[in-house]
C-alpha positions in Angstrom: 215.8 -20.8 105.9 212.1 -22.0 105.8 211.5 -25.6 106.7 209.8 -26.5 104.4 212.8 -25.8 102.0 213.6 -29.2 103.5 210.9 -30.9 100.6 213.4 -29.0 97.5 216.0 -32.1 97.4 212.9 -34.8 98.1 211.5 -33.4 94.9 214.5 -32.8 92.4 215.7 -36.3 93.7 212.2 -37.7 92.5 212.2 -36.1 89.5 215.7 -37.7 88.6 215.6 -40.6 90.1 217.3 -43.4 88.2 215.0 -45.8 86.3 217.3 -48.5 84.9 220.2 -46.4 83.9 223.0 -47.6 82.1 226.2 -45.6 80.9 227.3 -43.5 77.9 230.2 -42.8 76.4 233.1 -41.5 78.4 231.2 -43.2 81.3 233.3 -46.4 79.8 236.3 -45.0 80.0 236.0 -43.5 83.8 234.8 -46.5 84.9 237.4 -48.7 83.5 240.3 -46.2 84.5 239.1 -45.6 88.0 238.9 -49.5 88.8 242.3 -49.1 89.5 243.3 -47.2 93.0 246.9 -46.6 91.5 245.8 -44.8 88.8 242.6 -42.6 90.6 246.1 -41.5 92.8 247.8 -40.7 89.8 245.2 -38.6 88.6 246.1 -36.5 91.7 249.5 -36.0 90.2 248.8 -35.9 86.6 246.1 -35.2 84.0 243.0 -36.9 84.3 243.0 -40.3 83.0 246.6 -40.4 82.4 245.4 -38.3 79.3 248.9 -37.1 77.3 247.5 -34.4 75.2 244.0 -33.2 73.7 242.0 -33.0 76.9 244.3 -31.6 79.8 242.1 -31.5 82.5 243.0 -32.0 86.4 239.6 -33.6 88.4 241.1 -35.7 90.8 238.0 -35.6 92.9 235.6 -36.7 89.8 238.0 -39.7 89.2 238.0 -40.3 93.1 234.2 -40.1 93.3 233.9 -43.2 90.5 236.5 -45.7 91.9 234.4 -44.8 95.5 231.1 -45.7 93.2 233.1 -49.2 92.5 233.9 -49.9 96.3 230.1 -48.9 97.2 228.4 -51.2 94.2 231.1 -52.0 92.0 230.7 -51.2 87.7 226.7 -51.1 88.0 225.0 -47.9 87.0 222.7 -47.1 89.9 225.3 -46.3 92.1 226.7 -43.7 90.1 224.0 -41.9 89.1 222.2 -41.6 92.4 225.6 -39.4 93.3 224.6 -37.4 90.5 221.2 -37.2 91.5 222.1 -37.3 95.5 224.0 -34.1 94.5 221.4 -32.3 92.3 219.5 -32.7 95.2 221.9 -30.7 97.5 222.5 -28.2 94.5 218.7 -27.3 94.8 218.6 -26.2 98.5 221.3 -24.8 97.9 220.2 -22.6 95.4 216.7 -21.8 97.5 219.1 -21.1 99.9 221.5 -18.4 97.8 218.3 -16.6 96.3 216.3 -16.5 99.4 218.6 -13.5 100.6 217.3 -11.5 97.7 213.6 -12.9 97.1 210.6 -13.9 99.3 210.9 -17.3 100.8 208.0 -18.4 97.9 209.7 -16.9 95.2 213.3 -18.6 96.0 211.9 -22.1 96.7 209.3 -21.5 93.5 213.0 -20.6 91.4 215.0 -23.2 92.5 212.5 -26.0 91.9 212.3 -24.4 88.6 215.7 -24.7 88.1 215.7 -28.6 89.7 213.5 -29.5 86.6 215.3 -27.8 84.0 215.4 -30.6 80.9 218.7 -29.1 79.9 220.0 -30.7 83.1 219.7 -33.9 81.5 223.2 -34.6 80.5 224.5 -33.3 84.4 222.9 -36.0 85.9 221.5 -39.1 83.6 225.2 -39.2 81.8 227.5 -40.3 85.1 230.8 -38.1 83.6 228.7 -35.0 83.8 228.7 -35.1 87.3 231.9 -32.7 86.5 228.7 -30.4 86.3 226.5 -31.3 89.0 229.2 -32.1 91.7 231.3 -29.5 90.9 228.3 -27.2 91.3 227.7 -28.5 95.1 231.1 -26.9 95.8 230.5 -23.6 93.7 226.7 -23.1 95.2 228.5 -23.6 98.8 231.2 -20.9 98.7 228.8 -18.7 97.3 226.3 -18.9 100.1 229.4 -19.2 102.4 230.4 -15.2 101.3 227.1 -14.3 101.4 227.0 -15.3 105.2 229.8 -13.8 105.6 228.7 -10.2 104.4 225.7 -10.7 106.3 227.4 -11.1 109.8 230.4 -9.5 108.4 232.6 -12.8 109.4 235.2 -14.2 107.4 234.8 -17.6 106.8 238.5 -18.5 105.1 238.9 -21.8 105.9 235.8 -23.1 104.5 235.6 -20.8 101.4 239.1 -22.0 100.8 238.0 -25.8 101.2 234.7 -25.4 99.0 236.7 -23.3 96.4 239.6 -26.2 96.1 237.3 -28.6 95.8 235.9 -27.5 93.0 238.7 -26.4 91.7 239.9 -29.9 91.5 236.1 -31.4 90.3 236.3 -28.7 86.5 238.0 -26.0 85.6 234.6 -24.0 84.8 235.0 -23.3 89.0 238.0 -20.8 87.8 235.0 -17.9 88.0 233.5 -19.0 91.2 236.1 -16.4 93.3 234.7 -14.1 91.2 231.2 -15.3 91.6 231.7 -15.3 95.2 232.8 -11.5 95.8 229.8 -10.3 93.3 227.1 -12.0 95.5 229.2 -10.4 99.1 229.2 -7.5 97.0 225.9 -7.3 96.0 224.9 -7.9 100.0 227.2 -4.7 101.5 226.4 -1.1 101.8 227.9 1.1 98.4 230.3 3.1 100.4 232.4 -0.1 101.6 231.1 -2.7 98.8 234.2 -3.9 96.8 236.8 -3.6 98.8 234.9 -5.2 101.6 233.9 -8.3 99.5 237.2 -9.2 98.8 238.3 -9.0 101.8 235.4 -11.4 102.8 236.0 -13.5 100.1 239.7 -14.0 100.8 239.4 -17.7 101.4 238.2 -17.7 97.4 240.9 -15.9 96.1 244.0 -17.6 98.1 242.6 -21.3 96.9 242.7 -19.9 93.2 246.0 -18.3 93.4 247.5 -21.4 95.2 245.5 -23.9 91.9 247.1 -21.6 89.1 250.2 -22.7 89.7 250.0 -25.9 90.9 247.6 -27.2 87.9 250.9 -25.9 85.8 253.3 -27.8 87.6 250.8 -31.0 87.3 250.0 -30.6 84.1 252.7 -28.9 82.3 250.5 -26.3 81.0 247.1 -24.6 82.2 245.2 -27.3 79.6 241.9 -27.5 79.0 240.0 -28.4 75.8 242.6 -27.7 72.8 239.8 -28.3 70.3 237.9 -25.6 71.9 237.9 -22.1 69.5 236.8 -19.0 70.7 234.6 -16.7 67.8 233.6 -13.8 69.7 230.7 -13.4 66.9 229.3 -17.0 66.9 229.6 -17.0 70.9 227.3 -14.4 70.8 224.9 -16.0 68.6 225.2 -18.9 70.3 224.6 -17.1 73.9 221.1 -16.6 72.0 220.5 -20.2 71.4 221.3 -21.4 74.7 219.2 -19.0 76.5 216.3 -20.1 74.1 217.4 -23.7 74.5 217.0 -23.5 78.5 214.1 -21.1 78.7 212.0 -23.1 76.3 213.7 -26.6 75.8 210.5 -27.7 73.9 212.9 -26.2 70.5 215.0 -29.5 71.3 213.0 -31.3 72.6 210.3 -31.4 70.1 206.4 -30.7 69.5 204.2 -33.8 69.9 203.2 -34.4 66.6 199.8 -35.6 68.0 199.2 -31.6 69.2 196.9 -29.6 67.0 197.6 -26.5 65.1 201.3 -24.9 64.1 204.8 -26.2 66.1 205.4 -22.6 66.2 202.3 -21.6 68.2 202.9 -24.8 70.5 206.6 -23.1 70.6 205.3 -19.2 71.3 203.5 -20.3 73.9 205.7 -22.7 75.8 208.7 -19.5 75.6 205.8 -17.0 76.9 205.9 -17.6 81.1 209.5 -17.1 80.8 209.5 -14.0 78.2 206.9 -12.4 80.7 208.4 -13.3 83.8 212.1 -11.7 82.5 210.4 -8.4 81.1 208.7 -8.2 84.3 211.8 -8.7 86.5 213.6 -6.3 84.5 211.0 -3.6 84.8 209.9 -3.7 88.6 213.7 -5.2 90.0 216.2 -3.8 87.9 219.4 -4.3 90.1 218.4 -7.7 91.0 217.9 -8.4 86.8 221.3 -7.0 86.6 223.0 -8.8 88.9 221.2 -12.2 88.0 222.5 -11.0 84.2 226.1 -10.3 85.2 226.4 -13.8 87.7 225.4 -15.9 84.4 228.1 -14.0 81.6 230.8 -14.9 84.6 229.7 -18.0 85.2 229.3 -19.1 81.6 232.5 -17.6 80.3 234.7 -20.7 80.9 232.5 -22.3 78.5 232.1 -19.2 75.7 234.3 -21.4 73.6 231.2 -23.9 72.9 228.4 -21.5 73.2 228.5 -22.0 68.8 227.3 -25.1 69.2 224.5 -24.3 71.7 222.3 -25.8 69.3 223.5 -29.0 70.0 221.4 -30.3 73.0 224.2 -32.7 74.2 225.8 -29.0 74.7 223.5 -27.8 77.3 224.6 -29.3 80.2 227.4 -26.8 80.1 224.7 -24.2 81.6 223.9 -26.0 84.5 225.7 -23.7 86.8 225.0 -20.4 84.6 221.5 -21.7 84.7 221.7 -20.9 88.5 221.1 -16.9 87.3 218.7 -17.4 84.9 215.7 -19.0 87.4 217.1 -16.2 89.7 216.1 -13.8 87.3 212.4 -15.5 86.6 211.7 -15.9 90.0 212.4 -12.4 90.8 209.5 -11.5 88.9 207.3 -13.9 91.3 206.5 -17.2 92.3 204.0 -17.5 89.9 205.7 -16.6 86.7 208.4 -19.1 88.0 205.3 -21.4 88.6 204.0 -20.8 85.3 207.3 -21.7 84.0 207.5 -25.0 85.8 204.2 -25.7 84.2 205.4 -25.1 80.2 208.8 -27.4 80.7 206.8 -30.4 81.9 206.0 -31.8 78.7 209.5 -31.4 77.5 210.6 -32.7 81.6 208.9 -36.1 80.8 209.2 -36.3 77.1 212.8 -36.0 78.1 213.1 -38.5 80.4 211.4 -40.6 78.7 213.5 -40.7 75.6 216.7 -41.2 78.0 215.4 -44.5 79.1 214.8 -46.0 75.8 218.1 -44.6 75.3 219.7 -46.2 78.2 218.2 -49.5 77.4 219.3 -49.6 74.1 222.6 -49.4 75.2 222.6 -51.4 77.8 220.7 -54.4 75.4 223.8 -54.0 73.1 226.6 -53.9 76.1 225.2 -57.0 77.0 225.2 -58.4 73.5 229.2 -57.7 72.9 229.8 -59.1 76.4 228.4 -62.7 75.6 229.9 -62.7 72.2 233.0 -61.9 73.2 233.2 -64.6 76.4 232.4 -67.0 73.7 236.0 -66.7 72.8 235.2 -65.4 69.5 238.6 -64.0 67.3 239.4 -60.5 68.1 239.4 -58.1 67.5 235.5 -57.1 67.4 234.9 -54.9 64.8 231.2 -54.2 65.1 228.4 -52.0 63.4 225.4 -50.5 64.7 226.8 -48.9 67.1 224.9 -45.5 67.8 226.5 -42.4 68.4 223.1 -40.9 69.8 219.6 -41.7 69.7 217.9 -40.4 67.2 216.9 -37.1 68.0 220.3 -36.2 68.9 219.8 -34.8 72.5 221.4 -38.2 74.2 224.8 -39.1 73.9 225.4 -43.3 73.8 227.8 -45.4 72.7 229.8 -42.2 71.3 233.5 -42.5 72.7 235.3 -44.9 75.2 234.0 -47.4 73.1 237.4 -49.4 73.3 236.5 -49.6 77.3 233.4 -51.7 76.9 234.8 -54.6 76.7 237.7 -54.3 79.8 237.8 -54.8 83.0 235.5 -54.2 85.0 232.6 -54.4 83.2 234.6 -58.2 82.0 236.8 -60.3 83.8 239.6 -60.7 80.7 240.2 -57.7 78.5 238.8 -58.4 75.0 239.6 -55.3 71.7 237.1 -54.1 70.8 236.1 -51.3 67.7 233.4 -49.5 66.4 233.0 -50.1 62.7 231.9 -47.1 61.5 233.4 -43.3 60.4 235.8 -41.8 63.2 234.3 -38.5 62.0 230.7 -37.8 62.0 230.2 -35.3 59.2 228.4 -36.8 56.4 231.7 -36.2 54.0 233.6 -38.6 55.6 234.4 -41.6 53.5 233.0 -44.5 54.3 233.0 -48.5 53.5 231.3 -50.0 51.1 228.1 -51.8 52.2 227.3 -55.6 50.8 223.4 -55.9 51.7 223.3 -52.7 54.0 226.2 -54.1 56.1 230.4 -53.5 56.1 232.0 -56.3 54.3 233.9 -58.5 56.8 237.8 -57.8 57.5 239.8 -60.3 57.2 240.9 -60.6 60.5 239.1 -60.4 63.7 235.4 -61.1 63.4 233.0 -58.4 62.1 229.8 -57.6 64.0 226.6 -56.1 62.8 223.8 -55.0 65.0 220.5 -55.2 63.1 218.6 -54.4 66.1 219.7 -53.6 70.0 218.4 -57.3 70.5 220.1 -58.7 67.4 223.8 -59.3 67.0 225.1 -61.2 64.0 228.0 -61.8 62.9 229.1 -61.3 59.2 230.2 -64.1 56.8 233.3 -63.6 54.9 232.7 -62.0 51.3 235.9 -61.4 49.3 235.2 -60.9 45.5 238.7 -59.1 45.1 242.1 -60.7 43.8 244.3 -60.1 46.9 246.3 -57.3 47.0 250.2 -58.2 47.9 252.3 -55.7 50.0 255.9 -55.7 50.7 257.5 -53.5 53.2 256.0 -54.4 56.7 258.2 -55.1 59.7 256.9 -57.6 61.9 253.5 -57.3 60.8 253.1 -53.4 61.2 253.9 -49.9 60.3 256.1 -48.0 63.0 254.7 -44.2 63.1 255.9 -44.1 66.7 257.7 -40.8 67.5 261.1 -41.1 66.8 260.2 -42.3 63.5 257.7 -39.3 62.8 260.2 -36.9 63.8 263.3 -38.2 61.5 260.7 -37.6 58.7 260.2 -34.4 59.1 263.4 -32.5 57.3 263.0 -31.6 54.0 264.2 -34.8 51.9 263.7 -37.2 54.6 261.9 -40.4 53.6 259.4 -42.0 55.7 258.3 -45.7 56.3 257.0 -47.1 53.0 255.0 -50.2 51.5 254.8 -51.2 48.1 252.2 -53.5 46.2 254.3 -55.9 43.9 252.9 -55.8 40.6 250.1 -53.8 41.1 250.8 -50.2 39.7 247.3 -48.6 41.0 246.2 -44.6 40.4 244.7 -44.5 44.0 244.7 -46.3 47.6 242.3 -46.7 50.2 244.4 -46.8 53.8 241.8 -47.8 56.5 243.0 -47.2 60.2 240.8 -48.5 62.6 240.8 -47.0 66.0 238.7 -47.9 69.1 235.9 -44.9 68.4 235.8 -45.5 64.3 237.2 -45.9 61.3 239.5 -43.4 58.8 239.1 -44.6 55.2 241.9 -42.2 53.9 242.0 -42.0 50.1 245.3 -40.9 48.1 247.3 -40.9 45.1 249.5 -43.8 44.4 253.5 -42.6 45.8 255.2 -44.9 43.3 257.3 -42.7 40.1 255.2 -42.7 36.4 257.8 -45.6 35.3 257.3 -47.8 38.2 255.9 -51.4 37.9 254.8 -51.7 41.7 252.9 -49.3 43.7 253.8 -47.1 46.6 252.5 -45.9 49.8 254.8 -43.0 51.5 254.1 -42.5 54.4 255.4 -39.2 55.0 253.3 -38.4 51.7 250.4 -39.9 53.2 250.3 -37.3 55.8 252.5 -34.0 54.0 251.8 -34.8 50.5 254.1 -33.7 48.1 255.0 -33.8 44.5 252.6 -36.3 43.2 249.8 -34.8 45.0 248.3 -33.4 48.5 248.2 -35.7 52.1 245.7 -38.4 52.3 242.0 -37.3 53.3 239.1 -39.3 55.2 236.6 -37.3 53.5 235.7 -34.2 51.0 236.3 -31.0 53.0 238.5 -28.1 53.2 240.4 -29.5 56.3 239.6 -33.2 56.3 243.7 -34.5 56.3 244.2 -37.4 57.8 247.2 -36.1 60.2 244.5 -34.3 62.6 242.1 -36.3 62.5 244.3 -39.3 64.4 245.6 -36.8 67.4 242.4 -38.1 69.5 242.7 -41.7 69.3 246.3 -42.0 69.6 246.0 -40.2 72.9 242.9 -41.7 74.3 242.4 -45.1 73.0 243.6 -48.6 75.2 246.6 -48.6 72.8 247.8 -46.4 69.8 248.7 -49.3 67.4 245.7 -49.7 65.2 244.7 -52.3 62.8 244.5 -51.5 58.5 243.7 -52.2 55.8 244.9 -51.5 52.4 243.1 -51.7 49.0 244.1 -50.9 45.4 241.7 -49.1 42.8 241.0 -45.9 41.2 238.7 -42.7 42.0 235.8 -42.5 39.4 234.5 -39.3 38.4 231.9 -38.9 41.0 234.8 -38.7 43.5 233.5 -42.7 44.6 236.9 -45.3 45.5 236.3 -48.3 43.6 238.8 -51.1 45.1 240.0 -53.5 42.4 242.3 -55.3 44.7 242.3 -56.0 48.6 244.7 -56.8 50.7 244.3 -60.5 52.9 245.6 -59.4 56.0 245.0 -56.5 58.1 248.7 -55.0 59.2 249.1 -52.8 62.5 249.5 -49.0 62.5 252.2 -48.6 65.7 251.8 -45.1 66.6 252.2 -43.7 70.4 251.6 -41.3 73.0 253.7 -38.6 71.1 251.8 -38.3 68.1 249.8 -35.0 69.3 253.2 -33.4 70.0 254.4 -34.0 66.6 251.6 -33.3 64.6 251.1 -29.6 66.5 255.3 -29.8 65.3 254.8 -30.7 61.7 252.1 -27.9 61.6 254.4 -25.4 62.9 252.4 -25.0 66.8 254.9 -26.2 68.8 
């Protein structure tokens, strides 16, 4: 390898460096878990982040990797995202160093910088949980260049193919391909006669560390996991192979044309997709077996991921091609270091525009962490139901304060554990019910203290405004509801009756149940339980989720599948605790399909589900 393929990591780490980050999301909720050193050895043992059902992943090492971020700087962003960035940098060389045994020195180094800069990288490195992308890719880029040594000297190199293939193995499941990445790239460097058979051979070390994960992940996790929510549609993967391909070759589609440019978006857009639609029809006419190969190393190495390829028009998906993206500046720079040039040159707009919206980003975030951290050592009543929170900024492309929002204000980023929840829909979709708004802003619950942000800068609290007679309810055992599993399940039989409340004196057509969970709110709406004759109303709660004779289970918003029993499987399984605060209110539907309350109740009451309720909903629907 050149030397001068030394400068590739100096300049991707640069280009990433950290300016001010702060952390998003699920960075919350890896953080707080991995503060503790019992459970990062759990996750060695179990699913990652004790996780009972939904997500069933196994990634000891990325758990490991944050609570060594906490010994090294404790809960401060820099130190975790200069890994990230510390390992893009490797990731780069690496790839220089895996294409430079099919193209020119200048073309390899040309490609891999190419793919250094890729925008669609963004969420890999500036989001510190996608370092499941960009560390796990380390490992993957290693055993491939380890069995392309190998069927260069024609030496086996077992141990350390077995040691970079576990590893990332145990960093995301995407690295179930890389065996088979690993014998197409020895393949691809042996003589026809001998090509197969001798690359697996060669890549023996590969294929032992997968066989030797398969069943062990089942033993650890009770099932191979992955993302249940993910669905596979064969015909909307396809389009969506399309869009991401389009996404990564011309990110200026998501990123945006400057307004301030002249003429048409489109031409702007034409012309920023052109270097790479050149450079590909030129690879594929004058190095057709190296265009195939590039092609068939990105369908393996994105097929773990087919499942999400529909939503490839989602930028926060893209990160999801940082590996597969690995074939696709192969491909360019196969054409010649100057198309790959030329392509560097049309993503540098969308490059800095880019990172230039993640730091506003990041310091909105951080501005509002902040905020809820000196409210909340104030010793103000919990818990904190706050609005304002963002999901994204506004464009979309960068995830925020989206989930793990529960985890903001734990340990360690406090020193007493404060509860915490977002005040605003658990669903995104713009048909999910929501609250009523008393000067643009949530009314304030009754229990607790509600929070609005008006700005990043500007947290207020909201004054109490109750124009309702209360709404009485009789039923509740020690303050709550118990949903937990035992109780779910004795419901199910045909005839059984569930928990129920009842409203003394207030015979009402419709409800409004509000569940508030760490993420968001479910404002379920349903028919009143109680028989035509009866004086007080009803809430069933095995109606509330089944339905039944008086009409269909409660919804949290108009849509086809939008029943209240799915929609609670994520936070009972991955919020702090799955007893969650509600509120009740009394009213009628009007004919627009709008809830208007005419009583509400004075007291929130507790929802007390647990860990079991994703078991017995995939029961109840006949899954399991």
């Amino acid at each position: 390898m050149p030397r001068w393929f030394w400068l590739l990591p100096a300049l991707a780490a640069a280009a990433w460096w950290p300016d001010a980050p702060y952390w998003q999301s699920d960075d919350f909720l890896a953080i707080q878990y991995a503060n503790n050193g019992a459970r990062v050895l759990a996750d060695f043992a179990g699913p990652q982040y004790g996780a009972t059902d939904v997500w069933s992943f196994w990634r000891p090492l990325i758990t490991a990797s944050f609570w060594l971020d906490q010994q090294l700087g404790g809960p401060f962003p820099p130190v975790s995202h200069v890994s990230n960035v510390l390992a893009h940098a490797l990731s780069a060389l690496l790839v220089a160093a895996v294409w430079r045994r099919f193209l020119r020195p200048a073309s390899a180094f040309v490609g891999a910088l190419l793919w250094a800069l890729l925008p669609t990288h963004q969420g890999s490195i500036c989001w510190a949980v996608g370092r499941v992308d960009s560390h796990t890719t380390v490992w993957c880029l290693l055993a491939v260049l380890l069995a392309l040594r190998s069927a260069e000297r024609g030496e086996r190199t077992d141990w350390r193919l077995f040691a970079a293939t576990a590893a990332a193995l145990l960093s995301k499941e995407s690295a179930l391909v890389l065996p088979a990445l690993a014998t197409l790239a020895a393949a691809a460097r042996l003589p026809a006669g001998e090509r197969w058979p001798r690359a697996l051979a060669l890549t023996r070390g590969a294929w032992i560390a997968w066989l030797a994960y398969l069943p062990l992940r089942f033993v650890v996790l009770g099932r191979f996991g992955g993302y249940d929510a993910a669905t596979f549609d064969p015909v909307a993967a396809l389009r969506g192979l399309a869009t991401a391909l389009a996404q990564v070759g011309a990110p200026l589609r998501w990123i945006g044309v400057p307004a301030e440019l002249p003429g048409a978006p489109g031409l702007w857009l034409t012309a920023a997709a052109l270097p790479v639609a050149l450079a590909v029809l030129t690879a594929i006419a004058h190095r057709p077996r190296l265009a195939l190969l590039a092609a068939l190393a990105y369908l393996v190495a994105v097929a773990p991921v087919a499942g999400f390829l529909a939503a490839a028009d989602n930028p926060q998906t893209l990160r999801l091609q940082y590996l597969p993206a690995v074939a696709l500046v192969g491909l360019v720079a196969s054409a010649g270091p100057w198309h790959a040039l030329a392509a560097i040159v049309a993503l540098a707009w969308p490059f800095v525009a880019m990172r230039a919206e993640q730091a506003v980003a990041d310091a909105q975030s951080a501005t509002m962490h902040r905020a809820l951290l000196r409210e909340a050592g104030d010793g103000v009543a919990e818990p904190l139901f706050v609005t304002g929170l963002p999901h994204t900024n506004a464009r979309g492309s960068i995830v925020q304060l989206h989930f793990g929002v529960d985890r903001m204000l734990q340990p360690p980023f406090t020193a007493r554990s404060h509860r915490l929840c977002a005040l605003r829909p658990l669903a995104t979709s713009d048909s999910a019910f929501r609250l009523e708004l008393v000067d643009g802003v949530p009314r304030a619950l009754p229990n607790g203290s509600t929070w609005h942000f008006e700005a990043p800068t500007m947290l207020a609290q909201v004054p109490p405004h109750d124009d309702l007679p209360a709404l009485p309810i009789a039923g509740l055992v020690d303050g709550g509801v118990d949903l937990t599993s035992a109780q779910l399940h004795a419901m199910l039989p045909a005839g059984a009756v569930g928990p129920r409340l009842q409203t003394p004196q207030v015979r009402t057509p419709h409800y409004r149940l509000t569940v508030f969970t760490g993420g968001g709110y479910l404002a379920t709406l349903f028919a009143n339980h109680a028989p035509a004759n009866a004086s007080d109303g009803v809430v069933d709660f095995r109606a509330w989720f089944a339905g039944g004779p008086a009409g269909e289970a409660a919804r949290y918003g108009i849509g086809g599948a939008e029943f209240v029993g799915e929609a609670l499987v994520v936070p009972t399984t991955m919020d702090l605790s799955p007893a969650f605060p509600a509120l009740l209110e009394a009213g009628a539907v009007d004919a627009n399909g709008v809830f208007r309350a005419t009583h509400r109740a004075r007291r929130l009451f507790e929802l007390r589900f647990d860990r079991g309720y994703p078991a017995w909903a995939r029961r109840a629907q006949g899954r399991g």
